[in-house]
PASEBA-1860 file (N, C-alpha, C; in nm, 3 decimals):
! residues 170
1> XXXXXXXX> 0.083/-0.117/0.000/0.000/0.000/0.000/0.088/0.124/0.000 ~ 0.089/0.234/-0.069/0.147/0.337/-0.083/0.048/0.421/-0.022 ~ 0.145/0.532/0.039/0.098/0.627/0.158/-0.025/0.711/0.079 ~ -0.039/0.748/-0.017/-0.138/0.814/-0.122/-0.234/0.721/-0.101 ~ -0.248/0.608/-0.083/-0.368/0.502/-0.098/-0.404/0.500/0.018 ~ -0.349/0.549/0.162/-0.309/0.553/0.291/-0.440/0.678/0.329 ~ -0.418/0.756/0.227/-0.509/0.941/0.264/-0.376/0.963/0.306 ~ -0.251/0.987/0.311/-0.198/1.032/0.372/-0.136/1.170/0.297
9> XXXXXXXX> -0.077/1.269/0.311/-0.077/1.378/0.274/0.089/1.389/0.216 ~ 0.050/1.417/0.077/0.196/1.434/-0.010/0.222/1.591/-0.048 ~ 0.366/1.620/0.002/0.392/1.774/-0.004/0.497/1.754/-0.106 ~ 0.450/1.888/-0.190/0.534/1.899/-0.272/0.646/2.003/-0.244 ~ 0.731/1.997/-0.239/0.899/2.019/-0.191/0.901/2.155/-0.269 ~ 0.896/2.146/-0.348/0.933/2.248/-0.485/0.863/2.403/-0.416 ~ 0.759/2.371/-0.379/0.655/2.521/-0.380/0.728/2.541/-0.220 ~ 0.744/2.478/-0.124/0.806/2.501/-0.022/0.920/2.638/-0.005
17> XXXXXXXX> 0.889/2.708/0.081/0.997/2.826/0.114/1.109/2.793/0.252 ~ 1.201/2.893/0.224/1.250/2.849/0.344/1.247/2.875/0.484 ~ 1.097/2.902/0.487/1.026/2.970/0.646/0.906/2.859/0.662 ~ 0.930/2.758/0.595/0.804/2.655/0.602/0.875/2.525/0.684 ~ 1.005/2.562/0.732/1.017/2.423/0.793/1.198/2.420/0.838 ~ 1.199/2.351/0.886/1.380/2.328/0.931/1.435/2.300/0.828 ~ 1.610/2.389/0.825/1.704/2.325/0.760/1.782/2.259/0.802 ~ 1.897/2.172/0.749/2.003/2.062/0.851/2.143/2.116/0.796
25> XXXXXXXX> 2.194/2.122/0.901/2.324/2.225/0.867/2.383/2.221/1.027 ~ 2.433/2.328/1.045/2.479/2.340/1.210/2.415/2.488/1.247 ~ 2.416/2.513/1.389/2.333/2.626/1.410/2.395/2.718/1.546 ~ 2.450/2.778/1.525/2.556/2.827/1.653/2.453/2.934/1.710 ~ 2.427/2.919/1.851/2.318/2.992/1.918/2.443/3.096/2.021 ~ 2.474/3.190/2.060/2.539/3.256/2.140/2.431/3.386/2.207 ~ 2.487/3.367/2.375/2.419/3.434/2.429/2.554/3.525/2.507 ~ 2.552/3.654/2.489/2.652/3.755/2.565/2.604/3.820/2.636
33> XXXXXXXX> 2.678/3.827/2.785/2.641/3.913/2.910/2.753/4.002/2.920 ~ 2.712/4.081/2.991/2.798/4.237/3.038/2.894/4.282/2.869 ~ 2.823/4.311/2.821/2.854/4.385/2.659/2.873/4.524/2.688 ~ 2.925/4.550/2.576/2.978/4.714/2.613/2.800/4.753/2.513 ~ 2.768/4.865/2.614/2.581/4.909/2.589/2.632/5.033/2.488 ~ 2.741/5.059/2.458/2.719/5.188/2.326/2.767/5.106/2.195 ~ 2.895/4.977/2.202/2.843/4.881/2.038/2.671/4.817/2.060 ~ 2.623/4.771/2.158/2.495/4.756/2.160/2.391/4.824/2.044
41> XXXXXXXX> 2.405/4.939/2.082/2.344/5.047/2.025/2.387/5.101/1.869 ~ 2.502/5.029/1.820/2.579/5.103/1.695/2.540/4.980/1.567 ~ 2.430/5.059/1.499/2.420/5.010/1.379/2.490/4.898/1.310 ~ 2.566/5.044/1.279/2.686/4.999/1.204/2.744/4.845/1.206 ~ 2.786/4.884/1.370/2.879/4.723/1.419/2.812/4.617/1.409 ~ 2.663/4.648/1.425/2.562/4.521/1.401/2.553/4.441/1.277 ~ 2.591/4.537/1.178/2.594/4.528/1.072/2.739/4.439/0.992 ~ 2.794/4.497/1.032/2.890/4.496/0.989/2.958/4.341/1.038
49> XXXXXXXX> 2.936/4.309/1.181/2.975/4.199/1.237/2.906/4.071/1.132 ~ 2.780/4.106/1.130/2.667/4.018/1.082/2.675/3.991/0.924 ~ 2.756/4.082/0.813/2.796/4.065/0.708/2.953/4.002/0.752 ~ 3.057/4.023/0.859/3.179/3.924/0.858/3.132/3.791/0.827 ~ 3.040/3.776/0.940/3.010/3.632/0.992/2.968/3.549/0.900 ~ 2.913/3.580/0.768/2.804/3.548/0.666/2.902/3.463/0.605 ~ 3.017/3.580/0.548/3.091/3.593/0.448/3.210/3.477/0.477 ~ 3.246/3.478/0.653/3.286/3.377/0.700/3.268/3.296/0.600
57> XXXXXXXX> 3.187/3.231/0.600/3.094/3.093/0.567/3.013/3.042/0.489 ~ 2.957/3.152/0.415/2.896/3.152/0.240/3.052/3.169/0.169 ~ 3.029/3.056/0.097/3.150/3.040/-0.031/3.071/3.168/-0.133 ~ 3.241/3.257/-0.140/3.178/3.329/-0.264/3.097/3.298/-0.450 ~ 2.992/3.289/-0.474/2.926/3.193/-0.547/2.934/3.343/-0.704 ~ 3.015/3.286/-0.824/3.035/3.317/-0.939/2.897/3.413/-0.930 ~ 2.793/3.399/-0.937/2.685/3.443/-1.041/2.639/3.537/-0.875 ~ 2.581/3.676/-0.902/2.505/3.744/-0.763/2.391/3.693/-0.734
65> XXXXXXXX> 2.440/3.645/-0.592/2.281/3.623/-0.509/2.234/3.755/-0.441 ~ 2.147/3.784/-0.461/2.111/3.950/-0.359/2.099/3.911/-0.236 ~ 2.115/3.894/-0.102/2.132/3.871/-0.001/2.004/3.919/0.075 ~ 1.954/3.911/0.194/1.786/3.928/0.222/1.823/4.003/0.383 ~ 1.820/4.090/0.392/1.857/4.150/0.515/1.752/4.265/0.572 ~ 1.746/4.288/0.703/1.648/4.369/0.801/1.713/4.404/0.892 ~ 1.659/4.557/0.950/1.696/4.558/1.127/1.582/4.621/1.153 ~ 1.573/4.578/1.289/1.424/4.624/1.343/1.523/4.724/1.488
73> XXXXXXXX> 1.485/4.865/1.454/1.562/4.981/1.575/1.449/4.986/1.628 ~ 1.509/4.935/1.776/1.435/4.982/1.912/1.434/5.089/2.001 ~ 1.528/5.146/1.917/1.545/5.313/1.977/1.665/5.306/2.125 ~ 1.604/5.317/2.227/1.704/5.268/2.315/1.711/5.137/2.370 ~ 1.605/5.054/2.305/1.628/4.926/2.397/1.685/4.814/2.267 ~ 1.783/4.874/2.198/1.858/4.839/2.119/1.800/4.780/1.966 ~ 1.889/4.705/1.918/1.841/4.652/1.782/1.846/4.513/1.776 ~ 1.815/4.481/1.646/1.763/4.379/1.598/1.804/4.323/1.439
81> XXXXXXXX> 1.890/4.258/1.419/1.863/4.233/1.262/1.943/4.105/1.224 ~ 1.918/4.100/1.117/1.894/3.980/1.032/1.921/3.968/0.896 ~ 2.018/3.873/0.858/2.079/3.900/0.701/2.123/3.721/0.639 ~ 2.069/3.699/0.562/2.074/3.605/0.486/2.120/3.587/0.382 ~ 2.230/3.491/0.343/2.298/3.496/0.211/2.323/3.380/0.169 ~ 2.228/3.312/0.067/2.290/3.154/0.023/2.168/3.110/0.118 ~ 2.268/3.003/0.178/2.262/2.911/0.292/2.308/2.943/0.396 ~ 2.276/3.037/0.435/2.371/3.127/0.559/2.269/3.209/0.617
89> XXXXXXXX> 2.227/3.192/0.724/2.110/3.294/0.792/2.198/3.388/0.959 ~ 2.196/3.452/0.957/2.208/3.529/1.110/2.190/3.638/1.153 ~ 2.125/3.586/1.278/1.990/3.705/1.333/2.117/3.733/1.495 ~ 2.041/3.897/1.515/2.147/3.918/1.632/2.052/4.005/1.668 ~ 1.967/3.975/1.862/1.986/4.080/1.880/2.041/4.167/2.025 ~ 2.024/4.277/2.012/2.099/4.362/2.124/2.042/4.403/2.234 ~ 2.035/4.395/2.365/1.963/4.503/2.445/2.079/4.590/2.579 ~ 2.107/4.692/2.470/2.208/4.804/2.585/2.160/4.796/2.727
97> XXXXXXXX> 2.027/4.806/2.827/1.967/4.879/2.951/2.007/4.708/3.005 ~ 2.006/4.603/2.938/2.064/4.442/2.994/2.189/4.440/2.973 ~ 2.263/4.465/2.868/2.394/4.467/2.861/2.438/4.344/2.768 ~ 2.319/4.283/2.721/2.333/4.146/2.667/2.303/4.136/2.475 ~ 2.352/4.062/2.432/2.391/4.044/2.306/2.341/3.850/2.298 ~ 2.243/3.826/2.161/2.211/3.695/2.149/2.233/3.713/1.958 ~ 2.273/3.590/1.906/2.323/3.571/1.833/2.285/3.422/1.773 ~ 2.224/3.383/1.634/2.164/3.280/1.552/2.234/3.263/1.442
105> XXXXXXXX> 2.335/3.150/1.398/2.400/3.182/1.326/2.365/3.010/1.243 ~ 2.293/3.029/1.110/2.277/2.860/1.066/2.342/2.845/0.909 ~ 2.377/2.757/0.902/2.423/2.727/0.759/2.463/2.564/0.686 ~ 2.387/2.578/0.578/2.393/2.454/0.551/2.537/2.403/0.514 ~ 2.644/2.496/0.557/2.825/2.488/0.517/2.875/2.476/0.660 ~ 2.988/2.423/0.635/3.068/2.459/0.800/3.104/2.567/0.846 ~ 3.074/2.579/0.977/3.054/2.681/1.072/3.199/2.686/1.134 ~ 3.255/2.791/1.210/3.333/2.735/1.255/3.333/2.839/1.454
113> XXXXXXXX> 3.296/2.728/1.524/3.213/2.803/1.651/3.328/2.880/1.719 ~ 3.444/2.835/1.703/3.587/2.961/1.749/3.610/3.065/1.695 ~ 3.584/3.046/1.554/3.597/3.191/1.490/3.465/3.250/1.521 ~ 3.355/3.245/1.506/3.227/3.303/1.543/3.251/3.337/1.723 ~ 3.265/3.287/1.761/3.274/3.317/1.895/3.386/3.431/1.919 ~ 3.492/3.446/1.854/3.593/3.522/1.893/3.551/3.619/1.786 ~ 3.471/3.648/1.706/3.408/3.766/1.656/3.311/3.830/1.731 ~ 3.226/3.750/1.798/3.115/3.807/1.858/3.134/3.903/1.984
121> XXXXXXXX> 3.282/3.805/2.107/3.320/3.859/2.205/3.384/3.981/2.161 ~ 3.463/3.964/2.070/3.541/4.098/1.998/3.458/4.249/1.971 ~ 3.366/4.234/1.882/3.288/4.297/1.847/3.212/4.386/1.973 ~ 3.205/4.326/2.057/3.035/4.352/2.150/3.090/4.378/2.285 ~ 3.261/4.284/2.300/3.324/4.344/2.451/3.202/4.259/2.567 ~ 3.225/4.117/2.503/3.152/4.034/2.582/3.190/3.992/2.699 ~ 3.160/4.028/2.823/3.239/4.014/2.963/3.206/3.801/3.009 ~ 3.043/3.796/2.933/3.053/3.615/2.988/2.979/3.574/2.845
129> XXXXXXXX> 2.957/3.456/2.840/2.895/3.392/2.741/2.843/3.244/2.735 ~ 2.754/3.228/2.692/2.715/3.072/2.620/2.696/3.041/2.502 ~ 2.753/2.924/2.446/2.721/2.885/2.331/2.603/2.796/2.323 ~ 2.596/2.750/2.178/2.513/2.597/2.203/2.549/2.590/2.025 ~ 2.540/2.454/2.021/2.507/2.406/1.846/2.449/2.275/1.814 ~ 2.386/2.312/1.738/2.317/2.178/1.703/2.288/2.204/1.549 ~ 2.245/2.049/1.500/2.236/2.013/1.389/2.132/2.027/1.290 ~ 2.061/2.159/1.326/1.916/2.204/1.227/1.905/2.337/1.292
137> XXXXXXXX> 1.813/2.385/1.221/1.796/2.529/1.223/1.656/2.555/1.116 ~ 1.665/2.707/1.165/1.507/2.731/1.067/1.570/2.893/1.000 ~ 1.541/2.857/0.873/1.541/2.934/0.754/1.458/3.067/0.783 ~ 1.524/3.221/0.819/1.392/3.326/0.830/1.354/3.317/0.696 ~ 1.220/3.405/0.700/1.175/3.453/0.530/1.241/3.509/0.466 ~ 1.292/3.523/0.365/1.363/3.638/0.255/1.299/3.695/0.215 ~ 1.130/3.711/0.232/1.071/3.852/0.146/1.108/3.939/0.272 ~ 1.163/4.073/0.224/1.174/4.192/0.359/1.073/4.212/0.422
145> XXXXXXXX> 0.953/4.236/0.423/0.839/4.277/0.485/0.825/4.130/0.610 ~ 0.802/4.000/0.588/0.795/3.934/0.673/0.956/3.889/0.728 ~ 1.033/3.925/0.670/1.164/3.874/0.772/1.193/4.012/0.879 ~ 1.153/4.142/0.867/1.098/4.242/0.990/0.986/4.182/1.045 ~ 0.885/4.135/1.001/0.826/4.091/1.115/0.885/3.980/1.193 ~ 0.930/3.899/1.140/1.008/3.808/1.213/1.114/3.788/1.337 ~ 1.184/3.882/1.260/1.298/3.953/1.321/1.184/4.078/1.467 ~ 1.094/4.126/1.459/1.027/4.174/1.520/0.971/4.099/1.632
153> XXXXXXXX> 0.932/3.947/1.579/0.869/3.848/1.707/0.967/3.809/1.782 ~ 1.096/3.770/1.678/1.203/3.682/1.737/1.235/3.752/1.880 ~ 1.253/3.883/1.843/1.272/4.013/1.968/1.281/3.980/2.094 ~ 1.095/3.956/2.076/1.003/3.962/2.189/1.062/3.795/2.241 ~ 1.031/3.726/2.204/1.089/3.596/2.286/1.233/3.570/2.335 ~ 1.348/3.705/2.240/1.469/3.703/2.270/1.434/3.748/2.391 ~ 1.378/3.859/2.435/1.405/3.988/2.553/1.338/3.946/2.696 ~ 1.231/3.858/2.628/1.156/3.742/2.791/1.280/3.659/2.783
161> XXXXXXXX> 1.316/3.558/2.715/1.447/3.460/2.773/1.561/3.563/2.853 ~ 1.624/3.662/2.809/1.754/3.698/2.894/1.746/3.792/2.973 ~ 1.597/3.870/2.967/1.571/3.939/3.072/1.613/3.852/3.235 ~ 1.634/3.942/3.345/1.673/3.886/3.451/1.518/3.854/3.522 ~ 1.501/3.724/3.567/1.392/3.696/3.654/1.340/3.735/3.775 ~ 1.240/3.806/3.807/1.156/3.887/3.890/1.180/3.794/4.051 ~ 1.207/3.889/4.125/1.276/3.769/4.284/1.141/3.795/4.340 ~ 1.127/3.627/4.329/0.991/3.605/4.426/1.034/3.595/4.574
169> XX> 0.935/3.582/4.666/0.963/3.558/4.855/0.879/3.519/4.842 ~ 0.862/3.407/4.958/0.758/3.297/5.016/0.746/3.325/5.142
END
């Protein structure tokens, strides 16, 4: 019996984007405490770190890919953004008034978590840190309009995780 004879549900791959589901690659997650709060705040460096890191690790490819990039400015409670190239996704974001720096770095190429790590501390004047990596990751959108929103939600679930937890008494 074939799964079609089953009712069972056949997806076609092709029409699929790459915000419809996990990619398999490696996925370097970094979380930075006591950051210097004025690169926090600097565009630029956000930028600029986040195109090293890419370039790291996307093989330069003959023919132009246009690359899919956003930042979402929070004014003072820092930024947000997100730049995609190839097979190469990484989202970063900042909050100066925490002092903390989080960092998404996926690619279906090798990563390499020492050099990423000794860019990130470099960059941001990372006083502690955690890593993590694992073997999948999720693709943001490349149309601009929904990879700001994205980059907009991601935010909000970044800023509840590293916010410091409210001291309860019993």
């Amino acid at each position: 019996m074939t799964a079609r004879s089953q009712g069972a549900r056949v997806v076609n791959s092709a029409t699929m984007t790459g915000s419809e589901g996990l990619g398999y690659g490696t996925q370097i997650s970094l979380d930075g405490a006591f950051a210097d709060a004025a690169v926090l705040l600097d565009r630029a460096a956000v930028e600029a770190v986040l195109e090293r890191m890419v370039a790291e690790v996307e093989p330069k490819l003959e023919h132009s890919v246009v690359p899919a990039a956003a930042v979402h400015d929070a004014g003072v409670d820092g930024l947000s953004a997100a730049l995609i190239q190839g097979e190469t996704a990484a989202t970063l974001h900042t909050f100066p008034t925490l002092r903390t720096v989080t960092l998404h770095l996926f690619s279906a190429h090798d990563i390499s978590l020492s050099t990423t790590t000794r860019m990130f501390i470099d960059v941001f004047r990372v006083g502690r840190f955690q890593s993590a990596v694992r073997a999948f990751g999720h693709y943001p959108p490349r149309e601009p309009e929904q990879l700001r929103l994205a980059l907009a939600g991601a935010r909000d679930y970044v800023r509840i995780r590293v916010a410091p937890s409210a001291t309860v008494t019993i």
